[in-house]
C-alpha positions in Angstrom: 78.0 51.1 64.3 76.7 47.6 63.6 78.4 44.3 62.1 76.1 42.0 60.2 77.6 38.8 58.4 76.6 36.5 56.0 78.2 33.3 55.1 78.6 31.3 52.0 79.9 27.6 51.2 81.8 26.4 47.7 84.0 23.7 46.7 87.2 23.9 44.9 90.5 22.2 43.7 93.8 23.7 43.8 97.2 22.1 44.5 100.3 24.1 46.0 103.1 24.7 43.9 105.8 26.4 45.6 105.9 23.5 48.5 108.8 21.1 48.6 108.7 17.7 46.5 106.6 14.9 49.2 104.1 18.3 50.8 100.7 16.4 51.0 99.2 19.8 50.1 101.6 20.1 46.5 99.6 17.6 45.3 95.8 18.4 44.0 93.5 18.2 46.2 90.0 19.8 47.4 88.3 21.8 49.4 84.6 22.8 50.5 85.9 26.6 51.9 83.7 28.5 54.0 83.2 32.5 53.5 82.1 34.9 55.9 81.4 38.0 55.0 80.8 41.2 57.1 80.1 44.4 57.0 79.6 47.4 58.6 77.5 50.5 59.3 74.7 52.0 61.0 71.6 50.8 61.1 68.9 52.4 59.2 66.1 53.0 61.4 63.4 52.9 59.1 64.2 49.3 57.7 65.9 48.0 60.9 69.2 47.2 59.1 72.3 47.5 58.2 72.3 45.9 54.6 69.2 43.5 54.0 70.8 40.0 53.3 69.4 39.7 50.0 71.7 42.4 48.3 74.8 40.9 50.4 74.0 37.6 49.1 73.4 39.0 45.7 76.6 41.4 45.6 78.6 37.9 46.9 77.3 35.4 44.6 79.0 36.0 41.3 82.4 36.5 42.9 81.8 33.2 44.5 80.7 31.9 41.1 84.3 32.5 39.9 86.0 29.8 41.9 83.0 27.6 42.8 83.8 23.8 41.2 86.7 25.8 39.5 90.5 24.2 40.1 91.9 27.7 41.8 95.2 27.7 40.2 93.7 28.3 36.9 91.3 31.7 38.4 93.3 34.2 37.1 96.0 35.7 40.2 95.6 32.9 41.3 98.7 30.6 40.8 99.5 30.1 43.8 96.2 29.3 46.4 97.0 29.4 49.3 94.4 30.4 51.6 95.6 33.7 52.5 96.2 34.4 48.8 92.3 33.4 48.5 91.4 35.7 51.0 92.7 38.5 49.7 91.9 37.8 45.9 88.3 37.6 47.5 88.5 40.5 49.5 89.8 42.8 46.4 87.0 41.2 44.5 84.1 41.8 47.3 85.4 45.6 48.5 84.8 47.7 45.7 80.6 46.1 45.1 80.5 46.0 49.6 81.6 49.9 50.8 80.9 49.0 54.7 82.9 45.3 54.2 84.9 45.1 57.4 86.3 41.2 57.1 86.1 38.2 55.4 87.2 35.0 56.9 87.7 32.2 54.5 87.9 28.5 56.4 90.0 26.0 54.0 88.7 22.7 56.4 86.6 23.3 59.7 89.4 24.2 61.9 91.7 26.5 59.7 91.2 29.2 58.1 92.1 33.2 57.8 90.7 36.4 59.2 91.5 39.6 57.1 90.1 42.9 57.4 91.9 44.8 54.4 
């Protein structure tokens, strides 16, 4: 078995309702989140892949087109944003179009972020 990964970049508002009155993160704010994607399987010998980057990319896009420039809280399930909620809202959207998906991770600023593999 092989992982392969592909990531993506998009920008979004969202603001945290359930924290306490005076959490810097209640407030609306924004984020340019970045997704990586991976999946796994064996590689096919003939083509010298796993999944060519081009259908990963194109099965990715238009679930990343639903919250790009989008203010989260208003993405249906997606009330409260945290960024584990994100994560898994993205994985439920990305597993059944990406069989051999193994993980996402989903970085909220360039040192935090989430890891979840279903």
């Amino acid at each position: 078995m092989m992982l392969v990964f592909k990531e993506f970049t998009f920008d979004a508002a969202h603001y945290l309702p359930n924290l306490p009155e005076g959490h810097k993160c209640r407030g609306l704010h924004g984020h340019t989140y970045r997704l990586k994607v991976s999946v796994e399987g064996e590689m096919d010998i003939a083509n010298g892949w796993v999944i060519d980057f081009a259908e990963l990319k194109k099965a990715v896009l238009p679930i990343i087109d639903l919250v790009d420039h989008k203010l989260l809280n208003e993405v249906d399930g997606l009330d409260n944003p945290t960024c584990e909620i994100v994560t898994v809202w993205l994985w439920n959207k990305l597993k059944p179009i990406l069989p051999g998906l193994s993980s996402i991770e989903l970085y909220e600023t360039p040192t935090s972020g989430t890891f979840y593999n279903g």
